[in-house]
C-alpha positions in Angstrom: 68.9 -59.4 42.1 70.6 -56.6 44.3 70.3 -56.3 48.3 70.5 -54.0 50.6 69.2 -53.5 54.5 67.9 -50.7 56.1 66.6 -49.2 59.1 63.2 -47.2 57.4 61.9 -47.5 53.9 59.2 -44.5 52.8 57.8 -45.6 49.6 56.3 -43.1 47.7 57.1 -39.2 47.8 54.7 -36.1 48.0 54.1 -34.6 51.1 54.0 -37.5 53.2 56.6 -39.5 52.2 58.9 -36.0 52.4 57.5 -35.2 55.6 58.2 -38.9 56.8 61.7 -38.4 55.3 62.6 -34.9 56.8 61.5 -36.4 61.0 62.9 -39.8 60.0 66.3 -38.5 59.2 66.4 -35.9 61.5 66.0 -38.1 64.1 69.2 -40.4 62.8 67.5 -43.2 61.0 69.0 -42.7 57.7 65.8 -43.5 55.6 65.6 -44.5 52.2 63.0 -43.0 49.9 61.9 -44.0 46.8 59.8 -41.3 44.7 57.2 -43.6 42.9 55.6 -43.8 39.4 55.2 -39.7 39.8 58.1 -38.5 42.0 56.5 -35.5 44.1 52.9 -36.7 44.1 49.7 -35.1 42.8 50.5 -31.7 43.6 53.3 -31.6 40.8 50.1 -31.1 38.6 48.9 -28.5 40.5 49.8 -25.3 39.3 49.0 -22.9 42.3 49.0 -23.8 46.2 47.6 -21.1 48.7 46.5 -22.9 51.3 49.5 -24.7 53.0 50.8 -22.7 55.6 54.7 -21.1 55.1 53.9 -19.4 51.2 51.7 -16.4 52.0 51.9 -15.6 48.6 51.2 -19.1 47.2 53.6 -21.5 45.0 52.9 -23.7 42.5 53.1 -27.1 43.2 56.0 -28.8 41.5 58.3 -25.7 43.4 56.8 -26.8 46.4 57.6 -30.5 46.2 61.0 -29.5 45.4 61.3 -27.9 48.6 60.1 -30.3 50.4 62.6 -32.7 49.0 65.1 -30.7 49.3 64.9 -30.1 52.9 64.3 -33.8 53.5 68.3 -34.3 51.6 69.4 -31.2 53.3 69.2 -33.7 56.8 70.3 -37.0 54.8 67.5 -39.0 53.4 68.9 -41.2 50.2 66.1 -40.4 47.6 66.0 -42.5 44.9 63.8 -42.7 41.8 62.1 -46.4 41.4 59.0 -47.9 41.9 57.9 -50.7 44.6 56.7 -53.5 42.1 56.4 -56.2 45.2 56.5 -57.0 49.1 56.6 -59.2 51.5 55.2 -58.3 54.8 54.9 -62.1 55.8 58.1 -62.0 57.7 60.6 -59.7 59.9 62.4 -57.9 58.7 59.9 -56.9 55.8 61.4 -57.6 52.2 60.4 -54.9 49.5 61.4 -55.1 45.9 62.4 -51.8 43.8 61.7 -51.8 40.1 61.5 -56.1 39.9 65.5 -55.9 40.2 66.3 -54.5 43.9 65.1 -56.0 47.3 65.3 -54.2 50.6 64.9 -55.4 53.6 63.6 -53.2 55.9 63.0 -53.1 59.6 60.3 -50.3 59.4 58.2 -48.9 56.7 56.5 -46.0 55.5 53.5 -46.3 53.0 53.2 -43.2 51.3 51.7 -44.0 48.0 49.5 -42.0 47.6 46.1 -41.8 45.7 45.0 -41.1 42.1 42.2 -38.9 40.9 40.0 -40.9 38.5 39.3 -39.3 35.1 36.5 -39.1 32.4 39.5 -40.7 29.8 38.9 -37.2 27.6 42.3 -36.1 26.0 41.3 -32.6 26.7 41.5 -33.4 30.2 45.2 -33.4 30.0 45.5 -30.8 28.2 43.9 -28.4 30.3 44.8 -30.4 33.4 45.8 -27.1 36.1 44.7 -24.6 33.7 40.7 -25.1 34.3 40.8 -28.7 34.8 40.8 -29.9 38.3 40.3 -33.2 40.8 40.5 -30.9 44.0 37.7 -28.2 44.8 39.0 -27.3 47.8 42.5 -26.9 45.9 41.5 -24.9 43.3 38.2 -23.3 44.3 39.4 -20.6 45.3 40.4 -19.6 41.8 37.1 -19.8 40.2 35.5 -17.0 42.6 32.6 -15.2 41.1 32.7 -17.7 37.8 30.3 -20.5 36.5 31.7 -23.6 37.0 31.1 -27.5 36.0 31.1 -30.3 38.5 30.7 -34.1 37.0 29.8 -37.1 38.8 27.0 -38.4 40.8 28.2 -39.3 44.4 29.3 -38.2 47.6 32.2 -36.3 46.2 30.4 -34.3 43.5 27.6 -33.3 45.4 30.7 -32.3 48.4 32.5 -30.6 45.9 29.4 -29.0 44.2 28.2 -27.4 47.3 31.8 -26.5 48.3 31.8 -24.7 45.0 28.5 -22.8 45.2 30.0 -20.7 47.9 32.8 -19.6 45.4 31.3 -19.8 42.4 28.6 -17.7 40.8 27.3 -20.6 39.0 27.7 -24.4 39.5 26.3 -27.4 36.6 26.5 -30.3 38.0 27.0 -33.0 35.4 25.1 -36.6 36.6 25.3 -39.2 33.8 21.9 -41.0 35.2 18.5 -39.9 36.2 19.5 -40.0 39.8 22.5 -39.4 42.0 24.8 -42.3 43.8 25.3 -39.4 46.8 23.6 -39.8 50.6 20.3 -38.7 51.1 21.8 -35.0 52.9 24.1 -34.5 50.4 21.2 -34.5 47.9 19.2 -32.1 50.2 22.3 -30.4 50.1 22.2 -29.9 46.2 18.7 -29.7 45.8 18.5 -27.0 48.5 21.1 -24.8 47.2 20.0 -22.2 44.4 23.2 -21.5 42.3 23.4 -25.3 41.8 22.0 -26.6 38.7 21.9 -30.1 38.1 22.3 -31.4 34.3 20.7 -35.1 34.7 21.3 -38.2 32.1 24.3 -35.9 30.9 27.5 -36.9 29.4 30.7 -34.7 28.5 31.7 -34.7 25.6 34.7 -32.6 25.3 36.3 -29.6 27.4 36.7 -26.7 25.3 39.5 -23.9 26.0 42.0 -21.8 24.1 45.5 -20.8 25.4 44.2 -19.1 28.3 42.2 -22.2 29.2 39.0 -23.8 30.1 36.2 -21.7 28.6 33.0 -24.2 27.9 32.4 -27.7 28.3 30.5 -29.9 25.0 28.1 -32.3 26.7 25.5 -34.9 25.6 21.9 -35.7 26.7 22.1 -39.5 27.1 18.4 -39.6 26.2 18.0 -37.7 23.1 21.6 -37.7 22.4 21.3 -33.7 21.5 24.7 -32.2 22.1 25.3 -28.9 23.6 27.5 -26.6 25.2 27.6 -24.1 28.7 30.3 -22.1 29.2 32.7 -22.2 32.3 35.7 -21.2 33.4 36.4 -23.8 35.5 35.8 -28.3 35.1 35.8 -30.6 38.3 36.3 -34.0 37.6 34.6 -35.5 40.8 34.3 -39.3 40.1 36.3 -40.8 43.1 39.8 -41.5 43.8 41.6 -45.2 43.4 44.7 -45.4 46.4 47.6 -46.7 44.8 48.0 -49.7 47.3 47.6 -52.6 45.2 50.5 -54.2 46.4 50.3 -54.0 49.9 46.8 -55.7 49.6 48.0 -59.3 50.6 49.7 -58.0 53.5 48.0 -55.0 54.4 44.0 -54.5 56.0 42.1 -52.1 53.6 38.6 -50.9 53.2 36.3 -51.7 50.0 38.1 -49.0 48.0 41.9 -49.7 48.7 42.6 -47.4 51.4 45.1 -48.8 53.8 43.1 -49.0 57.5 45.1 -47.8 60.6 45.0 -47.8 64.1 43.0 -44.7 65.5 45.4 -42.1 66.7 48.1 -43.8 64.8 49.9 -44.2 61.4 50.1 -48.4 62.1 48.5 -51.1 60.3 47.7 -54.3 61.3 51.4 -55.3 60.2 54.3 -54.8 62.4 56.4 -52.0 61.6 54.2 -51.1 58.5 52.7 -47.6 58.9 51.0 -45.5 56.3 50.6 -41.9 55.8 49.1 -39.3 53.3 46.3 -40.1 50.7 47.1 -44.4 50.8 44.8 -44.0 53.6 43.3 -41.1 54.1 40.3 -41.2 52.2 38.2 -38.0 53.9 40.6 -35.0 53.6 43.0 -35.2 51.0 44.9 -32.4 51.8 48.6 -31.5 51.5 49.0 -30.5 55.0 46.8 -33.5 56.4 49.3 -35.7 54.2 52.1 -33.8 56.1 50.5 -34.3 59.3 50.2 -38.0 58.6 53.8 -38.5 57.5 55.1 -36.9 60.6 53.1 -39.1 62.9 54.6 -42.3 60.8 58.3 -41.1 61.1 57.2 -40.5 65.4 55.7 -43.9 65.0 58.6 -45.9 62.9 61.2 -44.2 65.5 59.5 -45.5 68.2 58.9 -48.8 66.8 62.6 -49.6 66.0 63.5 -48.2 69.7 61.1 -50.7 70.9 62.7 -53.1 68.8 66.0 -52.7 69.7 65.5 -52.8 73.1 63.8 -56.3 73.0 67.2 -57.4 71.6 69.2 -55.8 74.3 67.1 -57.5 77.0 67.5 -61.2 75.0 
């Protein structure tokens, strides 16, 4: 197995890790990023992007990620593809490996991982994936103003991204596979008390129907008589939770019940020295490019000021 040393490893890319990348090197530290299982994030599967500040006319996702990294070489980050397959965190410096063949060692890192939208399994979800078929209301939303829409899933983040919807929308199903919801108590009021809602109980989908322009119906099944039918929308919300991609780290690293990595308040730190984490690995409220941005900034500020602290503790022994 290979070796190297280094002063700040970002693993993972998308906005965070970039971001990370673009204050890390511009500040000298000469990081080292690897890209991850999907080099760019989740918003290379996005096609259009209107809401992050700097493209008042929008860009699609993948161009956007390739400005980002772009501008994080343009000031000297080494970006690499490869995927972290292990750590160890129990000592200092902290040893990751790359792709079960490469171990760094690394005196700060930056865990930028991410998080992946769960999905109903349905091959039509891929294939209309960004062109009707979404994980992100407040992403795409915006797209499906004055349209009937579908929402599926029965917690918190359907009945958030149902309401979110209904202000867009002209029309919102919200698919619930039970005869009640998993959501709060006020996020039920929420639905209940909101007209343009309508809520399809002990309802399954079926299939997503579409043609070359994209979504245009949705084939779903009533789980008690088993009767399929169809409704007709123009846009599909998959709304079933997100799983952090921070397996890994969860030896080392505090999480909560879902995965997401737990930091200090105010701060991109863990409970591990010189482990920070930015962007959807543990942000599991906002989920927003520009939060993610905003989080990989503060670990870069953070990591710099760790290793300065570092250093000087070796100066004064």
């Amino acid at each position: 197995m290979t070796t190297e040393s280094v002063d700040v490893l970002i693993i993972g890319s998308g906005p965070a890790g970039y971001t990370a990348a673009i204050y890390a090197s511009r500040a000298g530290l000469k990081p080292v990023l690897y890209q991850g299982i999907q080099p760019g994030g989740q918003l290379t599967i996005t096609n259009d992007v209107e809401n992050f500040p700097g493209y008042p006319e929008g860009i699609n996702g993948p161009s956007m990620m390739m400005d980002f990294q772009s501008q994080a070489q343009r000031f000297g980050t080494d970006i690499r593809t490869g995927i972290a397959t292990s750590v160890d965190f129990s000592s200092y410096p902290h040893k990751v490996v790359i792709d079960e063949a490469h171990e760094v060692t690394a005196k700060s890192v930056i865990i930028s991982t991410g998080a992946s939208a769960k999905w109903l399994g349905l091959p039509s979800e891929d294939e209309y994936n960004g062109r009707g078929v979404s994980a992100c209301a407040v992403c795409d939303g915006f797209f499906y103003r004055g349209k009937d829409v579908a929402v599926v899933g029965g917690g918190d983040t359907a009945a958030e991204e149902a309401t979110y919807l209904s202000k867009l929308a002209n029309k919102v199903y919200l698919i619930v596979r039970r005869d009640e919801m998993r959501a709060s108590k006020i996020m039920q009021a929420r639905v209940e008390q909101t007209e343009n809602i309508e809520v399809l109980w002990n309802t399954s989908t079926d299939e997503i129907l579409g043609d070359e322009n994209g979504v245009n119906a949705a084939r779903l099944i009533n789980n008690v008589t088993k009767e399929k039918y169809e409704i007709e929308v123009s846009g599909f919300f998959v709304a079933i939770g997100h799983k952090p991609n921070t397996d890994i780290f969860s030896k080392y690293v505090n999480m909560d019940e879902s995965g997401y990595i737990q930091t200090e308040a105010g701060t991109s730190k863990t409970n591990v020295e010189g482990v920070f984490a930015a962007g959807d690995a543990q942000d599991n409220v906002y989920r927003q490019a520009i939060t993610a941005a905003g989080t990989g900034c503060m670990a870069a500020l953070d990591a710099e000021r760790f290793l300065a602290a570092k250093e000087m503790e070796m100066t004064a022994e």
